[in-house]
TORGU-494933 format. One line per 4 residues: number of its first residue (from 1); their letters; for each residue x, y, z of C-alpha. Coordinates in Angstrom, 3 decimals. Layout:
N
NUM) A) X/Y/Z  ...
This chain:
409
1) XXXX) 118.557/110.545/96.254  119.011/106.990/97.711  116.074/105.299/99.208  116.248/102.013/101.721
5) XXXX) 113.041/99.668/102.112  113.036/96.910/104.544  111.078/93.985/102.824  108.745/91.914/104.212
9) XXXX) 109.028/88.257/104.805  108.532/87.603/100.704  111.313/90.292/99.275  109.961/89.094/95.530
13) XXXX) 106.386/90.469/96.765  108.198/93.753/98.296  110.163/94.659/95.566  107.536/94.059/93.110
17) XXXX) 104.998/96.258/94.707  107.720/98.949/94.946  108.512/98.620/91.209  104.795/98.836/90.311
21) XXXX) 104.351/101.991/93.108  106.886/103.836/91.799  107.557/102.775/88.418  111.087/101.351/88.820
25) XXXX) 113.642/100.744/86.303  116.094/97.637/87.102  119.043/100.144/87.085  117.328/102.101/90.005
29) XXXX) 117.823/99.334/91.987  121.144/99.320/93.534  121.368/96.636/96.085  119.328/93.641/96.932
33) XXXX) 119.140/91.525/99.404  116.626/89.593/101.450  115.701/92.016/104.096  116.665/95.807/102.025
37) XXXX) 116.460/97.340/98.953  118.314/100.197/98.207  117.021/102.619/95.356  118.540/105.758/93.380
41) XXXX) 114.974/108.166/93.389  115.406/111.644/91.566  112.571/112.854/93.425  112.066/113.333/96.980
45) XXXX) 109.447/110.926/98.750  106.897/111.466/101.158  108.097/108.224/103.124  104.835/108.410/105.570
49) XXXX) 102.649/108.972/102.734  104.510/105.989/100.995  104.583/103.247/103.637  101.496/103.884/104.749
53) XXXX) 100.325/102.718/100.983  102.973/99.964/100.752  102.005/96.657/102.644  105.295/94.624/101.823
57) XXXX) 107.695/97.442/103.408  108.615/97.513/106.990  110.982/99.972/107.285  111.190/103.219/104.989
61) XXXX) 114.525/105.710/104.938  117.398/107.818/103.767  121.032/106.971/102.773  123.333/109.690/103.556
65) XXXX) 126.495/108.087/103.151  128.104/105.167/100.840  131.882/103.904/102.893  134.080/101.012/101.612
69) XXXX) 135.610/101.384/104.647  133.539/102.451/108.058  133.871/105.919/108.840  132.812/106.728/111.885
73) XXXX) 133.637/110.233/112.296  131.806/111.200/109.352  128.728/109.238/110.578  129.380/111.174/114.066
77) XXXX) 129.347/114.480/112.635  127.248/114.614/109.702  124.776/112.406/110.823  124.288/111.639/115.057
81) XXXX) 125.421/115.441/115.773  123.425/116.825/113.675  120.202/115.823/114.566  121.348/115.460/118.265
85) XXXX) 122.242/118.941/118.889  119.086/120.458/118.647  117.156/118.559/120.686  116.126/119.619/124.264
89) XXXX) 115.948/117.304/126.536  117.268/112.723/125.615  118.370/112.065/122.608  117.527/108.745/121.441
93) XXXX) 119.135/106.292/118.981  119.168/103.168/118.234  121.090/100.934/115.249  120.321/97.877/113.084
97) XXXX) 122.512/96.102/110.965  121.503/94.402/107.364  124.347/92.045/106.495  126.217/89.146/106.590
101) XXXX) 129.338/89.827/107.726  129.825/90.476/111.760  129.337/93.397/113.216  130.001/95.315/116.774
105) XXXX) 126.702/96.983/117.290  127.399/97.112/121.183  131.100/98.920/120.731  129.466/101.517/117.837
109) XXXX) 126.469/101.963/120.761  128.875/102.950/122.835  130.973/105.166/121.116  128.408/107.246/120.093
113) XXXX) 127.194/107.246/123.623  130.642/108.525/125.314  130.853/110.655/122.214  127.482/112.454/122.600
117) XXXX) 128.399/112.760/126.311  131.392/114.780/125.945  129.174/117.191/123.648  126.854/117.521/126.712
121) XXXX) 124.402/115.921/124.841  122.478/113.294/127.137  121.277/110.313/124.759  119.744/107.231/125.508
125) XXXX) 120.672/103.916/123.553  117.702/102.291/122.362  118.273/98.232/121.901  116.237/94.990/121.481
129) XXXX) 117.012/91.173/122.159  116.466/91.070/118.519  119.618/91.681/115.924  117.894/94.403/113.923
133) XXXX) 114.994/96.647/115.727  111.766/96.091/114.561  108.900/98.822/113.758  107.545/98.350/117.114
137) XXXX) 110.899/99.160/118.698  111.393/102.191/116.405  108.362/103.923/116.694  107.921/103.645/120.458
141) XXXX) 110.987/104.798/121.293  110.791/107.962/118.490  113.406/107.043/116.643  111.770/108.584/113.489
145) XXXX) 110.798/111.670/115.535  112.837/115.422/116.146  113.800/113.506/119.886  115.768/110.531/117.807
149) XXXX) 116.634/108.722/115.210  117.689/104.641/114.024  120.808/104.459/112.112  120.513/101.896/109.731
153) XXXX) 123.567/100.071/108.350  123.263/97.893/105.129  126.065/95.721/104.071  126.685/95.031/100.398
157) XXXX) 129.329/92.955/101.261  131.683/95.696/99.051  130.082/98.357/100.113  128.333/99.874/103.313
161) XXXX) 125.420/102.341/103.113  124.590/104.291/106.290  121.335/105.675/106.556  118.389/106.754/109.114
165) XXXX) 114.847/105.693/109.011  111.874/107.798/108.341  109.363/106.199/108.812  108.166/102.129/110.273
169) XXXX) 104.945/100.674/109.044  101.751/101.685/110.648  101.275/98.512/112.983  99.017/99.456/114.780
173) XXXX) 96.282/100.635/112.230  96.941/97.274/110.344  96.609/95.215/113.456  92.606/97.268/113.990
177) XXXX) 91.962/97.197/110.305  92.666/93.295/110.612  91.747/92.113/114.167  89.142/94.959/114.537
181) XXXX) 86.719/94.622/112.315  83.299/93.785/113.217  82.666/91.323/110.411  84.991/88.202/110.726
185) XXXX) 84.428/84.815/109.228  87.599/82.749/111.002  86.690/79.154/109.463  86.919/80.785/105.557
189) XXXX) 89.878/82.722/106.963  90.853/86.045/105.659  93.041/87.882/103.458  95.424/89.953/105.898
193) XXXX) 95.682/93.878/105.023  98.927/93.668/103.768  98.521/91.614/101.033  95.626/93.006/100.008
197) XXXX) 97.227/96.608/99.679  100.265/94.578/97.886  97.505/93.246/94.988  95.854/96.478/95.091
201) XXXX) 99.341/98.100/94.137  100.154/95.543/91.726  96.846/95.988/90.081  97.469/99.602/88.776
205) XXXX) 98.208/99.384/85.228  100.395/102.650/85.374  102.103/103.758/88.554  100.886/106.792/90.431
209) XXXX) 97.732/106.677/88.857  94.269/106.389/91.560  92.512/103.490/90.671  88.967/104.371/89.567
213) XXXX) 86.455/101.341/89.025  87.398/98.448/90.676  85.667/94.888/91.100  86.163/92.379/93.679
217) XXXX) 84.128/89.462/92.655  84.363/87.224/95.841  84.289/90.026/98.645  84.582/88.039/101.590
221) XXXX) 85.315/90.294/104.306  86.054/92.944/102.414  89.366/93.827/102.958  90.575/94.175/99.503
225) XXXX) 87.476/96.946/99.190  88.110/98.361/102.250  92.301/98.799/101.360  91.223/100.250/98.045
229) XXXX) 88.920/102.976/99.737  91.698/104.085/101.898  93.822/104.071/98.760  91.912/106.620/97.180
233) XXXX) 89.673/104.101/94.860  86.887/106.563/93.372  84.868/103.562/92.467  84.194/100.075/93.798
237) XXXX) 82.373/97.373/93.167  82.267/94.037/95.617  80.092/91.131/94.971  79.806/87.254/96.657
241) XXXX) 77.683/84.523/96.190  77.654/84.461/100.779  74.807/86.957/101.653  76.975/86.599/104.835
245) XXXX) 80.008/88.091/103.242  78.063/90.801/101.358  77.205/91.958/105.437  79.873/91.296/106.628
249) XXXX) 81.721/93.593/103.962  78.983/96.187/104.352  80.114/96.390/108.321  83.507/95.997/107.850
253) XXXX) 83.652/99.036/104.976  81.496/101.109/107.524  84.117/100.684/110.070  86.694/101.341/108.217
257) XXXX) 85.558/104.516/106.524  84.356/105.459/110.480  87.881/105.062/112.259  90.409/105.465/109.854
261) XXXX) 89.540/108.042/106.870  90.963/110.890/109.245  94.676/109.108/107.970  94.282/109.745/104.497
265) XXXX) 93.138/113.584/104.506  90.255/112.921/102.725  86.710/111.957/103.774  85.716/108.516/102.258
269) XXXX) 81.819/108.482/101.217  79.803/105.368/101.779  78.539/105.620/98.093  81.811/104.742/96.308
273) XXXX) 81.087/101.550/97.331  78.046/99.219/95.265  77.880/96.208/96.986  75.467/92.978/95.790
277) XXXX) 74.827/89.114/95.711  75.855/87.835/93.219  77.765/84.561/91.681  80.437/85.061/89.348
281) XXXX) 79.227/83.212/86.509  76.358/85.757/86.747  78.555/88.498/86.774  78.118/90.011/83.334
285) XXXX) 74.435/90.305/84.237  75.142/93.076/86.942  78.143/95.037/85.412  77.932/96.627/82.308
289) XXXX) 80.511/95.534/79.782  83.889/97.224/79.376  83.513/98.949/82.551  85.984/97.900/85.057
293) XXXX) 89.765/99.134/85.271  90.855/96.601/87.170  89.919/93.530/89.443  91.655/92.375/92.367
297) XXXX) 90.277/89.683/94.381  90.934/86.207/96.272  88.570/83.476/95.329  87.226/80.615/96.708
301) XXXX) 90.299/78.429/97.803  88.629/75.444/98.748  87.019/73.432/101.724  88.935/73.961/105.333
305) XXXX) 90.518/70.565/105.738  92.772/68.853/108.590  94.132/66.778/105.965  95.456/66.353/102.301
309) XXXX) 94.255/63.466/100.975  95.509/63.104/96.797  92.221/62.423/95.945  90.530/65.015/97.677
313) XXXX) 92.996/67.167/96.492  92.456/66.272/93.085  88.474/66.597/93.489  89.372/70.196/94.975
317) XXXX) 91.601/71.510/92.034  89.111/70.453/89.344  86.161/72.194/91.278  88.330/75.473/91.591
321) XXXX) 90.063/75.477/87.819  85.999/75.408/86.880  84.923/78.207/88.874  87.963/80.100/87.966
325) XXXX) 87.131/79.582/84.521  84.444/80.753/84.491  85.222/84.019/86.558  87.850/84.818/83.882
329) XXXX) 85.312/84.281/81.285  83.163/86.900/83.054  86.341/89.047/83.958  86.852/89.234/79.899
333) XXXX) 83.065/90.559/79.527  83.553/93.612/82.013  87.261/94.405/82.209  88.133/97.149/80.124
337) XXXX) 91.443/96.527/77.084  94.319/96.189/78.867  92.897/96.172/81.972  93.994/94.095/85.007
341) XXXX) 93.403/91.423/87.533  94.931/90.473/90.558  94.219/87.334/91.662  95.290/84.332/94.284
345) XXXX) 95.337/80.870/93.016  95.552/78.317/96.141  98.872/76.125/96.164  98.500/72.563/97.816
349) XXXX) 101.246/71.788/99.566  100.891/67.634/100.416  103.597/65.456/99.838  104.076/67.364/96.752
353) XXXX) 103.556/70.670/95.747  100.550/71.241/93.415  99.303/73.986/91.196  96.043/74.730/89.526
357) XXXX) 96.585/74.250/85.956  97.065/78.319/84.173  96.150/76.299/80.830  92.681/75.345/82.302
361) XXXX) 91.771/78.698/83.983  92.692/80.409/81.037  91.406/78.467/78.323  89.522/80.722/75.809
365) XXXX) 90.345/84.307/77.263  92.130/86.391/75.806  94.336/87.033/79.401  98.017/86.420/79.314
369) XXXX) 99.973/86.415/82.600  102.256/89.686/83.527  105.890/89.218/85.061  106.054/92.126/87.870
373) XXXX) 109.586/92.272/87.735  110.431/91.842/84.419  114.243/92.179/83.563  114.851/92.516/87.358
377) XXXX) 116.264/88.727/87.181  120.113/89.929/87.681  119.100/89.803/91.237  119.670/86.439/92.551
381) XXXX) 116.608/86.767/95.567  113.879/87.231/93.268  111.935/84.302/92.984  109.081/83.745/90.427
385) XXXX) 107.249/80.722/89.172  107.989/79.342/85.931  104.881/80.981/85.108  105.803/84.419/86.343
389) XXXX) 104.145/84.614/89.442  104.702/84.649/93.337  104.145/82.196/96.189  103.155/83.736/99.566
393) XXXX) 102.992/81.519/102.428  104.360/80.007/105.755  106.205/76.828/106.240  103.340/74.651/107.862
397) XXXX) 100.540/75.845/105.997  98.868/73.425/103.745  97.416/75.899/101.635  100.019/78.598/99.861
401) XXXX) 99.232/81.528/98.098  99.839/82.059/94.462  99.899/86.005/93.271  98.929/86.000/89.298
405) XXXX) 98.515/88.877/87.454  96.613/88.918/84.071  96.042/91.582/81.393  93.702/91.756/79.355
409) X) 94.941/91.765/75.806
């Protein structure tokens, strides 16, 4: 079976969390581009299950046909009348197009309209400012419902594949598990949902497997804790040096576990969760050794600033390369062989663009750092560091986002 994803604003970061969730081959993946990904599955997925787990996929659905040349009959019949004529009451539909060559959306609209029409088959034609519908668009107008449906061209450029979404990313339960939360510290800023269920994902050492201990060793707000809990984490373990973020954690997990547990069809207890002060150099004091799976976390990144002076910036990357030294030393003590960690690394981005040095961090451990998307490279979009890892960011932040993932040899 053919699956589309619609990637996120970092495809790399999408298709390497998809590779990881489902333990992808390269050859699985047929098409790539910057906004879809289109991948030959030989098992059947549970696409609200899935993109409820995946935080770089926007869109998740089903190709049912492959044209060189547009068929539209075929797309009529075997796909719009199908799903159209059992519906009581509007049918609605809506279409997006992935590619780079032009297309009519506005005459197929139509035609599908007066074609519906002469079925007696009243329809509604759901359509957006935007060129492609987004999530919002989709699921308020139930086009992934029994009362309608989004078709969903992608263009190869050689090839079109027509398809029809199953299910959008749950928007609205990231927007409460981000904006919602009781426990907010706005000035340290914090690490959106998304991201943290892409780490948490990229963290599993083999696919499909529930992640059973895990550490976060600068909790902050919690939201890496809180993602893993709703993942299905059996064990976690969350510790700051900020008695403020160890409450503010402690809240946030207790909301979390209160409002959105229902979801996941099974009831979260409060006592998977240890939670303590702590600094990370200390680390190896409170956690016995050898007994973590896997750490995921986002560090210090450094003072807020207005401004990026060199020399401050120079100041701030030896203070950081320390402490992260020294986490990794304490990483080595409690991680289990093999074992991994997910961690950010900040990226300054002055007149030049600087990163912390891997040598320094490293220095001493026996880590090494893993390419998520190894012998994917025939792809042209994927875009990794020389080091193997992936920038996340904005164009106007100052401070970008490096995703590194170690292993413990």
């Amino acid at each position: 079976m053919k699956y589309f994803f619609i990637l996120g604003n970092n495809p790399t970061l999408s298709l390497a969390e998809i590779a990881s969730v489902l333990n992808l081959k390269p050859g699985q993946v047929l098409f790539l581009s910057e906004k879809a990904a289109i991948v030959d599955f030989n098992e059947e997925l549970d696409a609200q299950k899935l993109i409820g787990r995946l935080g770089g996929t926007i869109k998740l659905g089903i190709i049912n046909f492959q044209f060189s040349i547009f068929n539209f009959q075929t797309i009529f019949n075997d796909l719009i009348l199908k799903f159209s004529k059992h519906v009581t009451g509007k049918f609605y539909f809506g279409i997006s197009y992935y590619g780079n060559k032009r297309f009519d959306e506005k005459k197929l609209g139509m035609e599908i309209k007066s074609k519906l029409k002469e079925q007696g088959i009243s329809s509604r034609w759901v359509t957006s400012k935007e060129k492609v519908l987004s999530s919002v668009v989709v699921e308020q107008n139930k086009l992934t419902s029994d009362q309608g449906k989004e078709i969903v061209i992608i263009d190869s450029g050689k090839e079109q594949y027509i398809g029809h979404t199953l299910a959008v990313q749950p928007f609205k339960e990231l927007s409460k598990r981000d904006y919602g939360r009781p426990g907010r510290d706005d000035e340290s800023g914090m690490l959106p949902p998304k991201l943290a269920q892409i780490m948490l994902n990229l963290g599993a050492r083999r696919p499909k497997v529930v992640l059973s201990t895990l550490l976060d060793s600068f909790c902050g707000s919690g939201t890496i804790l809180t993602e893993a809990a709703l993942m299905g984490c059996q064990k976690l373990i969350g510790c700051d040096k900020s008695e403020k973020a160890v409450n503010d954690t402690r809240k946030n997990f207790q909301f979390t576990v209160s409002n959105f547990q229902s979801i996941f069809n099974k009831p979260i207890s409060n006592d998977v969760l240890r939670l303590f002060q702590c600094k990370v150099e200390n680390l190896n004091q409170k956690i016995k050794p050898t007994s973590i799976d896997v750490i995921v976390t986002e560090p210090y990144l450094g003072p807020s600033r207005k401004k990026n002076n060199k020399e401050t910036i120079k100041e701030i990357i030896e203070e950081l390369e320390s402490l992260y030294h020294q986490a990794i030393l304490q990483f080595q003590k409690v991680l289990k062989k093999n074992g991994r960690v997910v961690m950010i690394w900040p990226i300054f981005k002055a007149k030049d663009t600087i990163f912390l040095s891997s040598r320094n961090i490293l220095d001493g451990s026996d880590f090494k750092i893993i390419n998520p998307l190894e012998n994917f490279d025939k792809h042209n979009i994927i875009k990794l560091t020389n080091r193997n890892t992936i920038v996340y960011g904005r164009e106007g932040q100052k401070v970008w986002r490096e995703v590194v993932i170690l292993e413990k040899k």
